[in-house]
N, CA, C and O atoms as CSV, one atom per row, in Angstrom:
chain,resi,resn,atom,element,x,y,z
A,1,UNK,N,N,0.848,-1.175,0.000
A,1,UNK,CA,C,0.000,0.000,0.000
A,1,UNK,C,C,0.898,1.245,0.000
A,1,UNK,O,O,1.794,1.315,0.842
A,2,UNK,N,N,0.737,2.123,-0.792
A,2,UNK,CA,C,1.257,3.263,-1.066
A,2,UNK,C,C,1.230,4.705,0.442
A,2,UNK,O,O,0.353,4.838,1.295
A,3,UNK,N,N,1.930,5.166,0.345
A,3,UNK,CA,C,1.778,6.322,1.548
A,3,UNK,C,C,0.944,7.621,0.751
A,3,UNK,O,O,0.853,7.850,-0.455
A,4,UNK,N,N,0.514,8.188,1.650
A,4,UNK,CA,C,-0.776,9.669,1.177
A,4,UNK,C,C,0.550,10.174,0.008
A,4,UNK,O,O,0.404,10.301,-1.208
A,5,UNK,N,N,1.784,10.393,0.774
A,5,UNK,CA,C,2.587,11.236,-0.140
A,5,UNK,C,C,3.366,10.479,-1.281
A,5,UNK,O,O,3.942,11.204,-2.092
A,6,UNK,N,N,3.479,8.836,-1.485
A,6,UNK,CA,C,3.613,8.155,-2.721
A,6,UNK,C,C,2.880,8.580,-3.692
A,6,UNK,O,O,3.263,9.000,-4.784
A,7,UNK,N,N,1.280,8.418,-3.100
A,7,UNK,CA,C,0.245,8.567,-3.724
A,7,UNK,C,C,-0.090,10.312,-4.554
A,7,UNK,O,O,-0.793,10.498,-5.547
A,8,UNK,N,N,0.443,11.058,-3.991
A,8,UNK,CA,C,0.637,12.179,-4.518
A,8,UNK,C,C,1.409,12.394,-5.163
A,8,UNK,O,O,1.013,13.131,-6.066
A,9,UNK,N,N,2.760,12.061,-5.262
A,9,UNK,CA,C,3.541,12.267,-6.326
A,9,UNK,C,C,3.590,11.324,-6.930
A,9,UNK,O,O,4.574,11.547,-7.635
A,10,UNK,N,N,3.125,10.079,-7.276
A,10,UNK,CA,C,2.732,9.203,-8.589
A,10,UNK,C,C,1.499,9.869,-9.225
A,10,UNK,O,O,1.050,9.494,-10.308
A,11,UNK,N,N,0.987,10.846,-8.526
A,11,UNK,CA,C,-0.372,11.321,-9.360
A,11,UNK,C,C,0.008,12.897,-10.042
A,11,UNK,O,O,-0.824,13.492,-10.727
A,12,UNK,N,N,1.115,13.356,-9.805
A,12,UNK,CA,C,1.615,14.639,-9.664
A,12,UNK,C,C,2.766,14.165,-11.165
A,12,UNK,O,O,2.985,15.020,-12.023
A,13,UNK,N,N,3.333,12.879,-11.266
A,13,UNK,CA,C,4.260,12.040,-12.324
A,13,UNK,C,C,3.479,11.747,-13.697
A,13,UNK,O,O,3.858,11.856,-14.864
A,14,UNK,N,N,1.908,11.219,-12.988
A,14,UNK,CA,C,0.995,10.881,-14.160
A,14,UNK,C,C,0.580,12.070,-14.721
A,14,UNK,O,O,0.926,12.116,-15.901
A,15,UNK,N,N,-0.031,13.068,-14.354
A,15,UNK,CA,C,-0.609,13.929,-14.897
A,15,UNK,C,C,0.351,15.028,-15.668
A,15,UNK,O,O,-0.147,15.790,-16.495
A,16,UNK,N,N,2.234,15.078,-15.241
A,16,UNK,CA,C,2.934,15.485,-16.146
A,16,UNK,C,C,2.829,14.761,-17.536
A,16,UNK,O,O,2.773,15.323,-18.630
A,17,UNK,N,N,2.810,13.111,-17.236
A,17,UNK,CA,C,3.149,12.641,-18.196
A,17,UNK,C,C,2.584,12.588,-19.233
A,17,UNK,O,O,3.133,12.547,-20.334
A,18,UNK,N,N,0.613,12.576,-18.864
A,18,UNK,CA,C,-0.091,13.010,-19.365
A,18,UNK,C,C,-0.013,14.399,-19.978
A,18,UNK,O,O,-0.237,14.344,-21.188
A,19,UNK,N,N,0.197,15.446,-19.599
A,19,UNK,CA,C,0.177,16.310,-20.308
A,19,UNK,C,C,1.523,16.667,-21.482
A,19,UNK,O,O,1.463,17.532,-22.355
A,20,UNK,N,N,2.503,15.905,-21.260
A,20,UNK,CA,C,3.392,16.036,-21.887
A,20,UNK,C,C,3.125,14.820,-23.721
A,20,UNK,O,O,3.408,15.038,-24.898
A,21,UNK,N,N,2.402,13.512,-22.918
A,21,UNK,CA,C,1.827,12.796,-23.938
A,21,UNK,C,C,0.721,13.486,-25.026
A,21,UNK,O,O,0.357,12.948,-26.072
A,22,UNK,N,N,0.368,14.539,-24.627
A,22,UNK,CA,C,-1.528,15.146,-25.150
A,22,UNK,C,C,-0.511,16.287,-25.748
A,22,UNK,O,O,-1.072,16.713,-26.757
A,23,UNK,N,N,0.789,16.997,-25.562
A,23,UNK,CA,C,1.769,17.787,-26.296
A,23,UNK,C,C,2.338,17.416,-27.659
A,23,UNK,O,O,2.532,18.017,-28.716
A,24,UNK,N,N,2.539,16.080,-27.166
A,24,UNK,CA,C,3.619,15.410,-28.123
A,24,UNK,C,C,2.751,15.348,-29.592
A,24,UNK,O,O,1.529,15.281,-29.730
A,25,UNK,N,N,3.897,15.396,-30.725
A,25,UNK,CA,C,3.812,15.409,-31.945
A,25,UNK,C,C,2.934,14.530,-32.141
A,25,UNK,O,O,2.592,13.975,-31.097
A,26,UNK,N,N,2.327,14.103,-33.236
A,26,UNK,CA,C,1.131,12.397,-33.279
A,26,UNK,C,C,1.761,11.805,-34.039
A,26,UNK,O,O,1.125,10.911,-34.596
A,27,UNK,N,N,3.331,11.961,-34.486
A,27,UNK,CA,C,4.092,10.812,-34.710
A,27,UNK,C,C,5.101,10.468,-33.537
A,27,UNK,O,O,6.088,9.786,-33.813
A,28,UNK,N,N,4.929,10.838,-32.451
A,28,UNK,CA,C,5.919,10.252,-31.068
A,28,UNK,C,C,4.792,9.757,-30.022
A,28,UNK,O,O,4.905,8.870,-29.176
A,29,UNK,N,N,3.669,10.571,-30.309
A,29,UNK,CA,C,2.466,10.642,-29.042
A,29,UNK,C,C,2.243,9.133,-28.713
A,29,UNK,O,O,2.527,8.610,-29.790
A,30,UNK,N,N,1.972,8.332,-28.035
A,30,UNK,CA,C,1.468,7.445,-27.495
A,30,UNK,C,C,0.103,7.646,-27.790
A,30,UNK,O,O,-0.470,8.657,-28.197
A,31,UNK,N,N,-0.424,6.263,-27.459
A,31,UNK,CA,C,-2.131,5.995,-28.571
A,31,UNK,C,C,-3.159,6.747,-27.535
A,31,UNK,O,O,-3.031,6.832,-26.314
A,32,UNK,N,N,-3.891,7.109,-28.106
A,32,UNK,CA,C,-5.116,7.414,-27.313
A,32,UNK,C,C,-5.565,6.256,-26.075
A,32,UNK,O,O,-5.695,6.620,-24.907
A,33,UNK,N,N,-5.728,5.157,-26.408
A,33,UNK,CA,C,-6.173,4.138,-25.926
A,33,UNK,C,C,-5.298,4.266,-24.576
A,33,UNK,O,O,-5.845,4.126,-23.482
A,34,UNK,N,N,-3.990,4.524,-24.687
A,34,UNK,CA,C,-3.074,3.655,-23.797
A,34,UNK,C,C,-3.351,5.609,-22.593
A,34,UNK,O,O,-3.705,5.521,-21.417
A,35,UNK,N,N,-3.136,6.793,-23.149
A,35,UNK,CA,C,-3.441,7.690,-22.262
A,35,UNK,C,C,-5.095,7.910,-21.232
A,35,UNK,O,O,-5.345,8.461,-20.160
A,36,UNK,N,N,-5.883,7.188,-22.203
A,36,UNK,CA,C,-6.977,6.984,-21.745
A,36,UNK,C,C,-7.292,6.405,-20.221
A,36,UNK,O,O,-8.261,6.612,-19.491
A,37,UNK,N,N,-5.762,5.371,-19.967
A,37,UNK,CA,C,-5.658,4.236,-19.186
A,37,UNK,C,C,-4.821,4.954,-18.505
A,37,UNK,O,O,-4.667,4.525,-17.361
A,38,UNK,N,N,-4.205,5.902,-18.767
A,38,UNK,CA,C,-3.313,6.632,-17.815
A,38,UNK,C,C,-4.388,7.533,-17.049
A,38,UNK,O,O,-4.196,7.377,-15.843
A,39,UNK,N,N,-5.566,8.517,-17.311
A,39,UNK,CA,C,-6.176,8.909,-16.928
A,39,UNK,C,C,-6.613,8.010,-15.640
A,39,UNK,O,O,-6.358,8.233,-14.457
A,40,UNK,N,N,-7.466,6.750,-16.307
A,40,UNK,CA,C,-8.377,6.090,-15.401
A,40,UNK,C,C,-7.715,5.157,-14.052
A,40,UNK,O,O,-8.234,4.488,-13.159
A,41,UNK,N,N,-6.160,5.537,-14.464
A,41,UNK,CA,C,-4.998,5.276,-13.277
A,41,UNK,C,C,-5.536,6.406,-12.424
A,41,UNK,O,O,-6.166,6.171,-11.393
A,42,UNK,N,N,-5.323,7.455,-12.792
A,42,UNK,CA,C,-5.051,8.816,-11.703
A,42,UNK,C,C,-6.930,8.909,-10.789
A,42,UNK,O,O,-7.311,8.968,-9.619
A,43,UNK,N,N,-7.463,8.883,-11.861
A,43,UNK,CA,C,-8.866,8.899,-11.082
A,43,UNK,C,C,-9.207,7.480,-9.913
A,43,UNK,O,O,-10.168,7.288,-9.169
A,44,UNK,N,N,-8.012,6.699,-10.155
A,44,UNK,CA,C,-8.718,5.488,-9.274
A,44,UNK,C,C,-7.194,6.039,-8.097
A,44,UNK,O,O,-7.565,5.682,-6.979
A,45,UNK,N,N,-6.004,6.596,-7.976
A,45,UNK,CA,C,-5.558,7.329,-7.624
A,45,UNK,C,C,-6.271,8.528,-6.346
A,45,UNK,O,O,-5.948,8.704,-5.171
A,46,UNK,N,N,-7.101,9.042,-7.011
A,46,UNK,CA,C,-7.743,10.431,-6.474
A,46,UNK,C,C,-8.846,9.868,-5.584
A,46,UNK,O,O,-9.130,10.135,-4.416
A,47,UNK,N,N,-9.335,9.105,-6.362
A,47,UNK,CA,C,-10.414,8.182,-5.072
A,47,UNK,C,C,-9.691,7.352,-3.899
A,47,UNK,O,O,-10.273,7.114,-2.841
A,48,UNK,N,N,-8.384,6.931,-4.167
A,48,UNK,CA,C,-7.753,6.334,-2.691
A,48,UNK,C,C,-7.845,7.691,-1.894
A,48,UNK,O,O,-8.448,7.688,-0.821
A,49,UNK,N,N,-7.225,8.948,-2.411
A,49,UNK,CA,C,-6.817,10.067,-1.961
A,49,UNK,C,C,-7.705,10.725,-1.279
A,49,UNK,O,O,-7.314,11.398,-0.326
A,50,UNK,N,N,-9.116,10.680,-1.616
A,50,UNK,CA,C,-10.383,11.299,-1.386
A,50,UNK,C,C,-10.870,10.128,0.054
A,50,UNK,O,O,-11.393,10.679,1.023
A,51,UNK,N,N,-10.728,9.032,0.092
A,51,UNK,CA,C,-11.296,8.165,0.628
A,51,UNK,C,C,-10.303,8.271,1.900
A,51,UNK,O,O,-10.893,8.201,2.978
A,52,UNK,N,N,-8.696,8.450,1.977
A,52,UNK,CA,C,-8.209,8.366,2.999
A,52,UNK,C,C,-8.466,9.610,3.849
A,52,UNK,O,O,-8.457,9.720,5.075
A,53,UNK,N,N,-8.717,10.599,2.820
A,53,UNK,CA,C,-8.915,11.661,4.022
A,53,UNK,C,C,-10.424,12.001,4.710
A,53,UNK,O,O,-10.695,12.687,5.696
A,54,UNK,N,N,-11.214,11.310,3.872
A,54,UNK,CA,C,-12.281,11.471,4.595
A,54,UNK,C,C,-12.298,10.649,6.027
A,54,UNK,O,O,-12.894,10.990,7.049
A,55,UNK,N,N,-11.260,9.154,5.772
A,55,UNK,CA,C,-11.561,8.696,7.265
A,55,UNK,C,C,-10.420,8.873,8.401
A,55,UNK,O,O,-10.012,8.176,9.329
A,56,UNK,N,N,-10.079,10.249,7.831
A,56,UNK,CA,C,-9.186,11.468,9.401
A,56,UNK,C,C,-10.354,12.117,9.830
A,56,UNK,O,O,-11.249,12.766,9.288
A,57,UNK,N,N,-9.916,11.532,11.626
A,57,UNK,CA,C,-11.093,12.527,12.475
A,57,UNK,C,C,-10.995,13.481,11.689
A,57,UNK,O,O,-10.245,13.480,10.712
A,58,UNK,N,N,-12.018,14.755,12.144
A,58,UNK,CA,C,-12.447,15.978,11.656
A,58,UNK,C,C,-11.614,16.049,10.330
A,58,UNK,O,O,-10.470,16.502,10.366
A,59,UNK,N,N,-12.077,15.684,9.363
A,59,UNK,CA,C,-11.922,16.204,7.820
A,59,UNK,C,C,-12.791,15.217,7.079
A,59,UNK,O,O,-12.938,14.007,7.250
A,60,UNK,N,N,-13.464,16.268,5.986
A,60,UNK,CA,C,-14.460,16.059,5.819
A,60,UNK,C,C,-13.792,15.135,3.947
A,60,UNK,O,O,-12.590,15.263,3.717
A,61,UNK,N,N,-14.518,14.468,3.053
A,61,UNK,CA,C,-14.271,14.382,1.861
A,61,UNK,C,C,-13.963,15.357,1.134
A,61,UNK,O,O,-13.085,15.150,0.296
A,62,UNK,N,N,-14.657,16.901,1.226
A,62,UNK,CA,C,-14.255,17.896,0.632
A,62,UNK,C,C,-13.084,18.362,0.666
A,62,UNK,O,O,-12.803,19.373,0.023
């Protein structure tokens, strides 16, 4: 299991990489398909992230 702050900077790594992939030329870019899967990494990511802090006394999901 990853730590809050693994978990933040593997999501802070993806979303460079992502944006650097959605930059890139569309003869270097990586496939749609495969960034698609990079996305649905970070969102299952953001829900560990969302879920651990909701169950710290006083803090809310928001």
């Amino acid at each position: 299991m990853m730590s809050a702050r693994e978990l933040r900077e593997t999501l802070e790594d993806l979303w460079d990489w992502v944006h650097e992939a959605e930059m890139a030329h569309e003869d270097i870019a990586p496939s749609d398909n495969l960034i698609q899967e990079i996305r649905q990494q970070m969102g299952k990511i953001i829900e560990e992230r969302v879920e651990r802090h909701s169950e710290e006394i006083g803090r809310s999901a928001e």
